[in-house]
C-alpha positions in Angstrom: 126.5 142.8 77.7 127.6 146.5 79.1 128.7 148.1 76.2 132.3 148.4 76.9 131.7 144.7 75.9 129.7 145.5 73.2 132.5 148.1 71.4 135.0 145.0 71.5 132.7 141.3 70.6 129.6 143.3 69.2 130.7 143.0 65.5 129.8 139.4 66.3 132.8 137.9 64.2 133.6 134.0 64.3 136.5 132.6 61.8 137.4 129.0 61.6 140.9 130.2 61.4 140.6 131.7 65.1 141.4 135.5 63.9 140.8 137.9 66.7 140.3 140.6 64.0 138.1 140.3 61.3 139.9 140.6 58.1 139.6 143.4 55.3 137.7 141.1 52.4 139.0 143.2 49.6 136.5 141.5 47.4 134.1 143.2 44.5 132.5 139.4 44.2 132.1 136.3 45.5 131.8 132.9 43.7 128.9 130.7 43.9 129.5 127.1 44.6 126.9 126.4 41.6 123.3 127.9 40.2 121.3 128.5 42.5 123.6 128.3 45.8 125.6 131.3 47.7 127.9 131.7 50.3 125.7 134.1 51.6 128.4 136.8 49.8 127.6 137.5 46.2 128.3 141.1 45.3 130.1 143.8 47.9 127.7 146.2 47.1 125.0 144.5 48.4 127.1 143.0 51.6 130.6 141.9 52.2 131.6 140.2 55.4 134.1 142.7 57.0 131.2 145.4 56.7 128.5 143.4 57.9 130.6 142.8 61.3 130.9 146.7 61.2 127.0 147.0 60.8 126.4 144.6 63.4 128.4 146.3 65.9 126.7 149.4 65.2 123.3 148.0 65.4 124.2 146.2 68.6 125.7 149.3 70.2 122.8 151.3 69.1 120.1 148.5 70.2 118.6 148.2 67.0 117.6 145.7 64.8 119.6 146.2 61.5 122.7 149.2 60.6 123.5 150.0 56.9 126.6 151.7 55.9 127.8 154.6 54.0 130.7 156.2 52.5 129.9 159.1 54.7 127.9 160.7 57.1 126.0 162.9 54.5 125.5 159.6 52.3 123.9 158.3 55.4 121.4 161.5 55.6 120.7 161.1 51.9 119.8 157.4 52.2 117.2 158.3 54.7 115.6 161.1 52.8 115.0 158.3 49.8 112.4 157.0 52.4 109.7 159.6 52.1 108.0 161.1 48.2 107.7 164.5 46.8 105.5 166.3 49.0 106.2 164.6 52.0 107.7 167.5 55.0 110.1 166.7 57.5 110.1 168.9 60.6 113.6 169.7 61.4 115.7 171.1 64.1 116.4 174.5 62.8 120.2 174.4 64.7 121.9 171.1 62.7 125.1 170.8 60.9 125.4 173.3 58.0 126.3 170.5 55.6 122.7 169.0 56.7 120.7 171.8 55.8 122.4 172.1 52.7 122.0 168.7 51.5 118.3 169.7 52.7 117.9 172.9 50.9 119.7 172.2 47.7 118.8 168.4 47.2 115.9 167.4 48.1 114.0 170.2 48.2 114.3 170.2 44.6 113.3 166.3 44.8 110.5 167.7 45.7 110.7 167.4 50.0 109.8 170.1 52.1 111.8 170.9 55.5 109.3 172.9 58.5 112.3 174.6 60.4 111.9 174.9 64.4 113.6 175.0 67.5 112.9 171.4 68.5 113.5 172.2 72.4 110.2 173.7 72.3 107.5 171.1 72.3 104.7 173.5 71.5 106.8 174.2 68.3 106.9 170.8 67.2 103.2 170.4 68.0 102.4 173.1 66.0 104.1 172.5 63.3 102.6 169.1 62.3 99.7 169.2 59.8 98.7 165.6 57.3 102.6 166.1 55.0 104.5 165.6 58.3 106.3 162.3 57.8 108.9 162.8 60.0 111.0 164.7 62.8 114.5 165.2 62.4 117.0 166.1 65.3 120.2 166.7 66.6 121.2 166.6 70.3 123.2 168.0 71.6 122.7 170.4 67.9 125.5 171.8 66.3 127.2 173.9 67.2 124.3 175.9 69.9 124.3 172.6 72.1 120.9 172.6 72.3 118.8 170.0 74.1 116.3 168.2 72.9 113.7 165.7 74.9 113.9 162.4 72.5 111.1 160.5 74.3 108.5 163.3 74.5 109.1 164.0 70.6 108.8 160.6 69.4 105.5 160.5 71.6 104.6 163.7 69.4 105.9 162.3 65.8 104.0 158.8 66.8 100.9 160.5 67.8 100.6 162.1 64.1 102.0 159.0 62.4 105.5 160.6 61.7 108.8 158.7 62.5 111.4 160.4 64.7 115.0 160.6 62.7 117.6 161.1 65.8 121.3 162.2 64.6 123.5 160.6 67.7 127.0 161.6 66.0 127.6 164.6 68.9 126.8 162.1 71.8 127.8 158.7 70.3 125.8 155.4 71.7 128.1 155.3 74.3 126.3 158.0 76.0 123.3 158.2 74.2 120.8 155.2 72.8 117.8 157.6 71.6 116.1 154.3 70.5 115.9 153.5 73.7 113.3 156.7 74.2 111.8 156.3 71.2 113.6 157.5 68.0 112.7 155.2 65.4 116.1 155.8 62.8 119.4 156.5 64.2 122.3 158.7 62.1 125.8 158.7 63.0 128.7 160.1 60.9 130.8 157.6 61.3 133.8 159.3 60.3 133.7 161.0 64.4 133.6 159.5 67.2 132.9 155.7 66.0 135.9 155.8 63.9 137.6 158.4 66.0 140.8 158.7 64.5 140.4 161.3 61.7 141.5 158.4 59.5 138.3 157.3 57.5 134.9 159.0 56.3 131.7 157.1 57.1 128.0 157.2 57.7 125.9 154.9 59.2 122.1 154.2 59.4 121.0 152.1 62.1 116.7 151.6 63.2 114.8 149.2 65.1 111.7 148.8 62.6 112.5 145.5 60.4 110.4 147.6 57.4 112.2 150.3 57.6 115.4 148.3 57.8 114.3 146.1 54.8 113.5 149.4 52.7 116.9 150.9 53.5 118.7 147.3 52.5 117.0 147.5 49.0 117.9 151.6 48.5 121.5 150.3 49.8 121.8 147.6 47.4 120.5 150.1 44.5 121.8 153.7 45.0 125.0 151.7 45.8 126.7 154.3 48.8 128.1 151.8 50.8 131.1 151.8 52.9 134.1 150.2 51.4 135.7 146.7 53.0 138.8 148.6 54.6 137.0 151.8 55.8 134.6 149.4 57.7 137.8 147.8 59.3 139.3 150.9 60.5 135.6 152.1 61.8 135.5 148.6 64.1 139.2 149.1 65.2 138.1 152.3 66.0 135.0 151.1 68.0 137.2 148.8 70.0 138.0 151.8 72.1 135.0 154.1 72.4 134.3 153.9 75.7 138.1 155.1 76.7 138.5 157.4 74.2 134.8 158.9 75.3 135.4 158.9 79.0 138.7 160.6 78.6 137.8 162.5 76.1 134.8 164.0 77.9 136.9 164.4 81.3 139.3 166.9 79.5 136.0 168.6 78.1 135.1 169.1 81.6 138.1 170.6 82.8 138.2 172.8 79.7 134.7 174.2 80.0 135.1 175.3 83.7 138.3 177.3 83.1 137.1 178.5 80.0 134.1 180.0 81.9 136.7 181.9 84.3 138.3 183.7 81.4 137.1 187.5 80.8 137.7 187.0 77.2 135.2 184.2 77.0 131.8 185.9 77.5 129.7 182.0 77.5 130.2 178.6 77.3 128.2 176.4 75.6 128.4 172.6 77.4 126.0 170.1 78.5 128.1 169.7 82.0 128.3 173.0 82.8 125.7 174.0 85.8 123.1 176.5 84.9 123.5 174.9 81.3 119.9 175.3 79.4 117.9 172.3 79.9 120.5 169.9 81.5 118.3 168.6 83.2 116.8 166.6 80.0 120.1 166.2 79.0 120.8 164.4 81.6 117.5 162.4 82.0 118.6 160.6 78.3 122.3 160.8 78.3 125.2 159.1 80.4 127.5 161.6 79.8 128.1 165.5 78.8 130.5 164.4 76.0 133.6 165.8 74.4 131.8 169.1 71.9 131.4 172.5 73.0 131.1 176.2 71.9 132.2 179.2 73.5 131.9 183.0 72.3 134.6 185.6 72.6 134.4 189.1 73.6 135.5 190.4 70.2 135.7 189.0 66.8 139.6 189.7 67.0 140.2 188.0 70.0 138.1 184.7 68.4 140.4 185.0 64.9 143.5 185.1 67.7 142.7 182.5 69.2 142.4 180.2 65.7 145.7 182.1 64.7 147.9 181.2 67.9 146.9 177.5 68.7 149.7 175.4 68.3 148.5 171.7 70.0 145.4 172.3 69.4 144.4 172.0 65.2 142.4 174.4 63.6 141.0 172.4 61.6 136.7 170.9 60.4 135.7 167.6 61.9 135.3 166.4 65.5 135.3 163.2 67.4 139.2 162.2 66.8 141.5 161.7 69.7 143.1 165.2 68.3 141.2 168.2 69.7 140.0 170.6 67.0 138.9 174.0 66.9 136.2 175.4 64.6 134.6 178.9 63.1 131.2 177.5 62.3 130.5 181.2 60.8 132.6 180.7 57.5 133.2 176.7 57.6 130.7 174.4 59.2 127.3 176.7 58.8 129.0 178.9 55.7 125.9 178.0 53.3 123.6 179.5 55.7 122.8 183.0 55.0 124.2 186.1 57.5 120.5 186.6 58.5 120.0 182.5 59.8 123.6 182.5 61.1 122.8 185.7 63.7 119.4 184.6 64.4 120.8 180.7 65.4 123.1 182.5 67.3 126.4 181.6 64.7 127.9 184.8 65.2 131.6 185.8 64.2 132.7 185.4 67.5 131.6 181.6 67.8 134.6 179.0 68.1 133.4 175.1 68.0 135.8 173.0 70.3 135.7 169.3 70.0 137.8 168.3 72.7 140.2 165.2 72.3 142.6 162.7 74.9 145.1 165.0 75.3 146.7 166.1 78.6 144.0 168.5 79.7 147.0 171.0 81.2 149.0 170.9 77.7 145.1 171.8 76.3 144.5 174.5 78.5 148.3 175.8 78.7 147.3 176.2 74.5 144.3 177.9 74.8 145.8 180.3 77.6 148.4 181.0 75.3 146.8 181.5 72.0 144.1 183.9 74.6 146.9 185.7 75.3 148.0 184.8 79.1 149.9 182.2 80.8 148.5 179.1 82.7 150.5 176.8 85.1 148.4 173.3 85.2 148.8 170.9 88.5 147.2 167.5 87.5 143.4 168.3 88.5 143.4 171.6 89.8 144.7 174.5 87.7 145.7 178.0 88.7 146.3 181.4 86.3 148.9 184.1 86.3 148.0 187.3 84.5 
């Protein structure tokens, strides 16, 4: 099925009653018709039939074999790092979410992990950085927030090639844009709580890979740590779902149209976005995506004019998050990337005139008629074309 399909009959869901929508089984337990026999339900912990039509959808939309669940996207990345032992190293992206890092840094580093930091657009990096600990490769692409690009088949060919699994985040792109399974990625994160759910309604985290071991090992750490998403959360995440594909197309048209006029303003000095010509390695980025997607950065000539800019939106929220049909606006310097020291922040590039823009349905005029404003000039909008008065 073409996965516009997929997003609506994915979750797989068949009722003798004929629902169209799976119902919220707001059930802790499930009876047993006698010892020894189940209704394939026994304990929602361990499954419960309106989440396992959530996983399924994910897993089919993904093109994997199995998705687990979580009550958010960090309990997602915590589940995976229960795979590996104490002295086991992951080689990670060194431009990811700041809330990654520190669940990295602060967690299970004192579990005893150990985390090889590079930039992971740099194959000789990753080469070189593999010695007999390496147990896995860890990436985001696009990364947050420096959009950087990543090649997904020729690093799983490097983790493979040392015996190391490839651990792809896909929250920025979504599988409606990206299926980095599909070139090799062997475990697939999504925050849930974005652009699956996309209504800034629900937090969840999901876990979807194509090895039936690895699925297996994840079910029984599921069952036991006990993280998983709750009955009514999994329903809003597959109502959600239903329209991906429009909310990603239109969402991602807007982001377009917002990226080219913010590149004409001479208080933006660079925009960071995957659709932009001239944009660093778009050429991979387009080799593995269908799309450029709805996230981008952009710096400011001054820190003043950024902390305007937060100050005066008005449609617009400044607000955390992404991936909601609302478009946000973000200082990764003091929210997103705030546990990373000053020194990591200017070497990634996180400097205090760095805005994250997640870019939602909107009218892109009414979008760009906000930003103009809160910049500090006026902006008339005709339907696809736009034009500036100073």
């Amino acid at each position: 099925m073409d996965i516009k399909t997929i997003c609506i009959h994915g979750g797989d869901w068949k009722d003798p009653t004929g629902c169209i929508s799976v119902p919220v089984f707001q059930s802790a337990t499930f009876g047993h018709p006698e010892l020894g026999q189940s209704t394939g339900y026994d304990y929602t912990r361990v499954q419960n039939p309106t989440r396992e039509s959530t996983e399924k959808l994910v897993a089919a939309l993904e093109h994997c074999c199995d998705c687990t669940s979580y009550s958010s996207g960090m309990a997602a990345i915590s589940m995976v790092m229960e795979l590996f032992k104490p002295g086991d190293t992951i080689i990670s992206s060194d431009d990811l979410y700041g809330g990654s890092i520190r669940l990295f840094r602060f967690v299970n580093e004192k579990n005893g992990l150990n985390f090889r930091y590079v930039n992971t657009s740099h194959l000789d990096d990753v080469e070189k950085a593999f010695d007999e600990t390496v147990k896995a490769v860890y990436i985001e692409t696009p990364t947050n927030p420096m959009m950087q690009i990543t090649d997904i088949k020729a690093i799983a060919d490097i983790a493979h090639a040392h015996g190391a699994l490839l651990i792809a985040d896909n929250t920025f792109m979504s599988p409606y844009f990206c299926n980095p399974a599909d070139l090799g990625a062997d475990i697939i994160l999504h925050s849930g709580t974005k652009y699956l759910a996309g209504h800034n309604d629900t937090l969840a985290g999901f876990v979807a890979c194509k090895d039936k071991e690895i699925a297996e090992k994840l079910r029984f750490l599921y069952k036991t740590v006990g993280g998983c998403l709750a009955p009514w959360d999994s329903w809003l995440v597959t109502r959600g779902i239903k329209t991906l594909a429009l909310r990603m197309e239109a969402a991602q048209k807007n982001a377009q149209i917002l990226a080219e006029w913010l590149s004409s303003q001479k208080k933006i000095t660079k925009v960071l976005y995957p659709g932009l010509p001239g944009f660093e390695n778009k050429d991979i980025h387009d080799k593995q995506s269908r799309g450029a997607g709805a996230m981008l950065s952009f710096y400011t000539d001054t820190h003043e004019t950024a902390l305007e800019i937060l100050k005066n939106v008005k449609l617009i929220r400044f607000a955390e998050s992404l991936g909601g049909v609302e478009s946000l606006i973000t200082y990764p310097a003091t929210q997103t990337h705030s546990d990373l020291t000053e020194e990591e922040r200017q070497s990634r590039g996180i400097t205090e005139c760095l805005l994250r823009l997640s870019v939602g349905i909107e009218d892109a005029g009414d979008l760009i008629d906000d930003l103009a404003q809160a910049i500090g000039r006026y902006t008339i909008v005709h339907k696809e074309a736009y034009h500036e008065i100073i």
